[in-house]
C-alpha positions in Angstrom: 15.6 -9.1 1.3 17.3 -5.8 -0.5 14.8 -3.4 -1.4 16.5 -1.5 -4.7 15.6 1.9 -4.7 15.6 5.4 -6.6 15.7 8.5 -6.0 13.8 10.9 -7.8 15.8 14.6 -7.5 18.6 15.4 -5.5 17.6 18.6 -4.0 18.2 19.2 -0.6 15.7 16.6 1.2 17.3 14.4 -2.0 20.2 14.6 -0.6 19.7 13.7 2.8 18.0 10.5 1.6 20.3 9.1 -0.7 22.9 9.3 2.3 20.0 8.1 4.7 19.3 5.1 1.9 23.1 4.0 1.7 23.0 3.8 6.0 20.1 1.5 6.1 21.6 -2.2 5.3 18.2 -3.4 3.7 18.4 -0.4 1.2 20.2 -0.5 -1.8 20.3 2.6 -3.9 20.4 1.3 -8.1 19.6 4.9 -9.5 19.0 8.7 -9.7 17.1 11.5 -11.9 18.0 14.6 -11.6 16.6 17.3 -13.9 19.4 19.8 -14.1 21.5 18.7 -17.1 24.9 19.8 -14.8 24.0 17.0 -12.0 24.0 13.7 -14.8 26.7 11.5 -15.1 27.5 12.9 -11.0 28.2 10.1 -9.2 25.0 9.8 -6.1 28.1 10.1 -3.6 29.3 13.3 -5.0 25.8 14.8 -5.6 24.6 13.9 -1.4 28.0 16.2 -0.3 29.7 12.7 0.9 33.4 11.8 0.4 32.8 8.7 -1.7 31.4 7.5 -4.6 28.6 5.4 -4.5 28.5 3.5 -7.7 25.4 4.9 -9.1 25.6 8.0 -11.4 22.4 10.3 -11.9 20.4 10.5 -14.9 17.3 12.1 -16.9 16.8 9.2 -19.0 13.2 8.2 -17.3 12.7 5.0 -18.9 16.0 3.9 -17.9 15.5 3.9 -14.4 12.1 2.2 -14.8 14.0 -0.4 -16.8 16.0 -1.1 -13.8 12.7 -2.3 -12.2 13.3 -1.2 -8.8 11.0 -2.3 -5.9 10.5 1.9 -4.6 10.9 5.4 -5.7 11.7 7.8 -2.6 10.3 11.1 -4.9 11.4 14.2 -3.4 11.3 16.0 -6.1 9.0 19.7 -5.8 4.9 19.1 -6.5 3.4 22.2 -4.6 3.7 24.1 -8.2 3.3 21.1 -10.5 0.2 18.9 -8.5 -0.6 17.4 -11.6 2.9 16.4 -12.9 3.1 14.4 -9.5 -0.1 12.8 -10.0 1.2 11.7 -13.0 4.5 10.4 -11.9 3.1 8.2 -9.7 0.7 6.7 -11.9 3.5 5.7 -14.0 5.2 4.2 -11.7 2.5 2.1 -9.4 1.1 0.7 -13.1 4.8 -0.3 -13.6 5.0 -2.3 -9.7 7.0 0.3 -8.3 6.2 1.3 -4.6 6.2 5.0 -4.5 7.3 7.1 -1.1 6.9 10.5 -1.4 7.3 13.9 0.2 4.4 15.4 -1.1 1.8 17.0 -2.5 1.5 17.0 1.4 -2.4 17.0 0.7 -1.7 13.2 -0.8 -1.2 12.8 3.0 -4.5 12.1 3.6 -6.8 13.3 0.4 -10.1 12.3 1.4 -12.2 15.4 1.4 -9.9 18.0 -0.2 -9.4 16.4 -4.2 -12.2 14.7 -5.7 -12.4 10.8 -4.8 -12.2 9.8 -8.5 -8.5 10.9 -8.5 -8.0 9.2 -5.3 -9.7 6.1 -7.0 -7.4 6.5 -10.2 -4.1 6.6 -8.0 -5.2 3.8 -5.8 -6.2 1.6 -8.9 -3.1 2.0 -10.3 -1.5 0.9 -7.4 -3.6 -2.6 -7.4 -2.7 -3.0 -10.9 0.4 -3.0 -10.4 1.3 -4.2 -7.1 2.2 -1.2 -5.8 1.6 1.3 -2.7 1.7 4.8 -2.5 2.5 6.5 0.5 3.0 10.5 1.4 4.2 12.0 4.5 7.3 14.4 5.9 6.7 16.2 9.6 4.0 19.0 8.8 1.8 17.5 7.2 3.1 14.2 8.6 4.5 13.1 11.6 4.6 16.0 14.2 0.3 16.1 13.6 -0.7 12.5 12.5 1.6 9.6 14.0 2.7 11.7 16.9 -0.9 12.8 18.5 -2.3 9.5 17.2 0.0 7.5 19.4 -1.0 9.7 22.4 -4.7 9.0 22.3 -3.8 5.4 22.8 -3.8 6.4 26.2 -6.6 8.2 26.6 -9.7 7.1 28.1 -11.8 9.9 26.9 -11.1 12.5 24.1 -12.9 15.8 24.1 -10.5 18.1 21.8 -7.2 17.5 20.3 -5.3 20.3 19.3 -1.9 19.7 16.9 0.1 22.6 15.7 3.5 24.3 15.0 4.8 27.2 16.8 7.7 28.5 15.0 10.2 31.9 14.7 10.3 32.1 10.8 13.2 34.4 10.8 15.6 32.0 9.9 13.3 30.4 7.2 15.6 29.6 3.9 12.0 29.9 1.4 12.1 33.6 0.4 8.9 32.7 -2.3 7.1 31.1 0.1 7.7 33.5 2.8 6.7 36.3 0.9 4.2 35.3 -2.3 2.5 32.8 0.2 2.9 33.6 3.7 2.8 37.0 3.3 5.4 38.0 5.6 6.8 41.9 4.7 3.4 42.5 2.4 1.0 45.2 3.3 -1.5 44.3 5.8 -4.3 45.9 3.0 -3.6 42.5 0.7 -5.0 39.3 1.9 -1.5 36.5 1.4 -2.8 33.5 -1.0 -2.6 31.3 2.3 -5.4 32.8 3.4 -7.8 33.0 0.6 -10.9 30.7 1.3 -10.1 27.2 0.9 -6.7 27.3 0.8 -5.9 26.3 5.0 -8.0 23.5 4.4 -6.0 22.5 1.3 -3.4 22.5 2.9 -3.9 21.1 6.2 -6.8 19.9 6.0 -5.5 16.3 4.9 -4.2 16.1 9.0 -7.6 17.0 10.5 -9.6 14.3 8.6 -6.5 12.0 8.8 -7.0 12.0 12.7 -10.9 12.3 12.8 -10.6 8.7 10.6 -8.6 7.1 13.0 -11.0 7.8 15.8 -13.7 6.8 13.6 -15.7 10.0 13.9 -17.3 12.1 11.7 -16.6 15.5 11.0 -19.1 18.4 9.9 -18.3 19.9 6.6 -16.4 22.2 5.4 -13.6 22.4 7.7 -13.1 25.7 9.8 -10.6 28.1 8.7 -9.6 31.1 11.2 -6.6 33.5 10.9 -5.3 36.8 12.9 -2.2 38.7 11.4 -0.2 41.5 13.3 2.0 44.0 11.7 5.7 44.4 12.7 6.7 47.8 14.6 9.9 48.0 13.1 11.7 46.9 10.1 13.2 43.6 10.2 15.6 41.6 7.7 15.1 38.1 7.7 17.1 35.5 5.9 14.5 34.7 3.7 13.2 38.7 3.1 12.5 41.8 4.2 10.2 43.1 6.4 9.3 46.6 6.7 7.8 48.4 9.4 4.0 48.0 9.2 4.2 45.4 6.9 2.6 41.9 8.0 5.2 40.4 10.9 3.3 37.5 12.3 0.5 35.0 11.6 -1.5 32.6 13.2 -4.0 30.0 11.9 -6.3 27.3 12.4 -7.8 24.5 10.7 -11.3 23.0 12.5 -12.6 19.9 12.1 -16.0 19.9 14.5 -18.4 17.5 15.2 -22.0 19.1 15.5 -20.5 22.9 15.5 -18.3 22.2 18.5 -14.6 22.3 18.2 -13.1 19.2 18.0 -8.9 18.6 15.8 -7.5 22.3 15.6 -4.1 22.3 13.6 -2.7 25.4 14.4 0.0 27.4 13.5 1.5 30.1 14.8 4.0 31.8 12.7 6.1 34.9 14.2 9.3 36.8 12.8 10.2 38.2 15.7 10.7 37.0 19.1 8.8 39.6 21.0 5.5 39.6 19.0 2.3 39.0 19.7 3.5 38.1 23.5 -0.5 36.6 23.8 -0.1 34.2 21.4 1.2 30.4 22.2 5.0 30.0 23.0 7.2 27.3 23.1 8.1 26.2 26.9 11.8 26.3 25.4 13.4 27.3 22.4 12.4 29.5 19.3 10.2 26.5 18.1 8.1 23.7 18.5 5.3 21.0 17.2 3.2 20.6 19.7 0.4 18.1 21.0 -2.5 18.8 23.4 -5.1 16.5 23.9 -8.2 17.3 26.5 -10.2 15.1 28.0 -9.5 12.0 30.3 -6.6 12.3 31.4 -5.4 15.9 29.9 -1.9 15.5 28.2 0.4 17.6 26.5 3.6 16.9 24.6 6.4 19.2 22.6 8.5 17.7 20.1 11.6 20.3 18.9 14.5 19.2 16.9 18.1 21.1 15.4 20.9 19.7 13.8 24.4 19.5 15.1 24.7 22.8 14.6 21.8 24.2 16.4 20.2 25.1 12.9 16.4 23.4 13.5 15.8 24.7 9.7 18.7 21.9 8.4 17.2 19.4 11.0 13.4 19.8 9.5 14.6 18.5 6.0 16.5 15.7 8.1 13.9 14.5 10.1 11.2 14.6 7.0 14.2 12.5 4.9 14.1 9.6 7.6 10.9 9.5 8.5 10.2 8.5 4.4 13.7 6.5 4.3 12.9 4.7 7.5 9.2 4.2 5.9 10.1 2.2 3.0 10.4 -1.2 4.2 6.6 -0.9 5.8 5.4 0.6 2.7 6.6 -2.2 0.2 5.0 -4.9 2.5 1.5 -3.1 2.7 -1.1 -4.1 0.2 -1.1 -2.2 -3.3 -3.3 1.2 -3.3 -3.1 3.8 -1.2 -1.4 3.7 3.0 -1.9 6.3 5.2 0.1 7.1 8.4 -2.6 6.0 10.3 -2.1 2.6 9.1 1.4 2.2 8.9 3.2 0.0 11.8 5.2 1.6 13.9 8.3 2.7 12.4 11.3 2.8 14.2 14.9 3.8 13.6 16.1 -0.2 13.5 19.2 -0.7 12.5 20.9 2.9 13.3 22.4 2.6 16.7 26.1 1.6 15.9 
């Protein structure tokens, strides 16, 4: 069976999918919206960088692709500034019988415990009304701390801590707004960044600690642990995101706890530099300038790195890729699960079938 699907923006994750959608045979891609009035009437081919048209042209016109009744929307579109105008979205389409995929708000990831349940309830009734399942995930939130660490405790025999976290070199970092206004980076060391601000960690990344504690059926105290250390840089440094002046914050590192009776049990950690020399005490990367990466103590003790980078070395270019299949690949799963709400916990295993040629 062809599973007709659109594509809600064509920024550049959108981009990546609509040429991951036209590579996977059971996909067939029957529209676009795109919100910048330059991009409609742009055939999909054109507007994803290939060489070829596609057949399908993008548009605003909103009701139009709903009249095309198609069985998913992949929704890449940006909802860390407009929470609600997701939310909405994909009311409107699970009440029309339209699977949703989506690449965020990353706290839809898992939302139990950080948005009140009645908007969980709302979203998920939609979904039975119409037939239809919603589904958000990408690498981080997503795959690199939920599917990935989940799979390794299926070979555990005892689990006494799992810790799941991102240890990156942020100097090549495209996102000057969020390097700056949220991160931070190149701000004086006197002004607390709005990632830090009580609440906001857990907001955040919160969604993977409870994700995981769920699956392994345990039950975590409340609220969630947030802890944070930032160092200043000794020198100034220009990034390609910003600038970062010399006493000005250079590195950051953070943690989100979930613990069971005040002892630590799921960290997600991240550790953040801009700079490869600083903060030498802090976790490394066995190789490279980055990593996700998986420790899990207990019986036996194991221990996993995940790094990816394009053809081109660039890991920034490979991130978006990566986060583009992993909801491309997704789609079939996601259409046959029951209308509501799936999390990656509950998803079969998802495989690149079909790709090898």
């Amino acid at each position: 069976m062809t599973i007709r699907v659109v594509e809600w923006s064509t920024g550049y994750l959108g981009r990546m999918a609509i040429e991951a959608i036209d590579a996977r045979s059971e996909l067939e891609l029957v529209g676009v919206f795109v919100s910048d009035p330059a991009k409609i009437g742009v055939d999909a081919g054109r507007l994803a960088g290939l060489d070829r048209d596609l057949g399908v042209t993008a548009t605003d016109d909103r009701a139009a692709l709903l009249a095309l009744e198609p069985d998913v929307v992949l929704y890449t579109a940006e909802t860390e500034t407009r929470f609600m105008g997701g939310i909405e979205d994909f009311t409107e389409f699970l009440r029309a019988g339209i699977n949703v995929v989506a690449s965020g708000p990353v706290l839809l990831q898992y939302p139990h415990g950080t948005i009140p349940e009645e908007m969980i309830t709302a979203l998920a009734d939609a979904g039975r009304e119409g037939g239809a399942t919603l589904h958000v995930n990408g690498i981080d939130p997503g795959f690199a701390n939920d599917v990935l660490p989940l799979a390794m405790t299926s070979l555990s025999r005892r689990i006494d801590l799992i810790r799941v976290g991102e240890i990156a070199d942020y100097s090549v970092y495209h996102q000057g707004e969020t390097m700056r206004r949220l991160f931070g980076f190149g701000q004086s060391m006197d002004t607390l960044p709005p990632l830090l601000r009580p609440g906001m960690l857990a907001a955040g990344w919160g969604s993977v600690v409870r994700q995981i504690a769920a699956a392994l059926e345990i039950t975590l105290d409340e609220p969630l642990i947030e802890r944070h250390e930032r160092i200043a840089t000794d020198r100034d440094l220009s990034l390609l995101a910003c600038e970062v002046p010399a006493g000005t914050q250079g590195a950051m590192r953070f943690e989100v706890v979930g613990q069971v009776d005040c002892e630590d049990r799921i960290i997600l950690e991240h550790v953040t530099r801009t700079a490869d020399d600083q903060a030498p005490d802090w976790p490394r990367p066995d190789r490279g300038n980055g990593c996700y990466r998986v420790e899990i103590f207990g019986e036996p003790e194991m221990r996993v790195e995940f790094t990816h980078h394009d053809s081109g070395g660039d890991h920034n270019v490979s991130g978006m890729l990566i986060t583009a299949m992993r909801l491309v690949n997704s789609i079939e799963a996601v259409v046959a699960a029951e209308p509501g709400f799936i999390y990656a916990k509950d998803l079969p295993m998802i495989t690149g079938r079909g790709l090898m040629v």
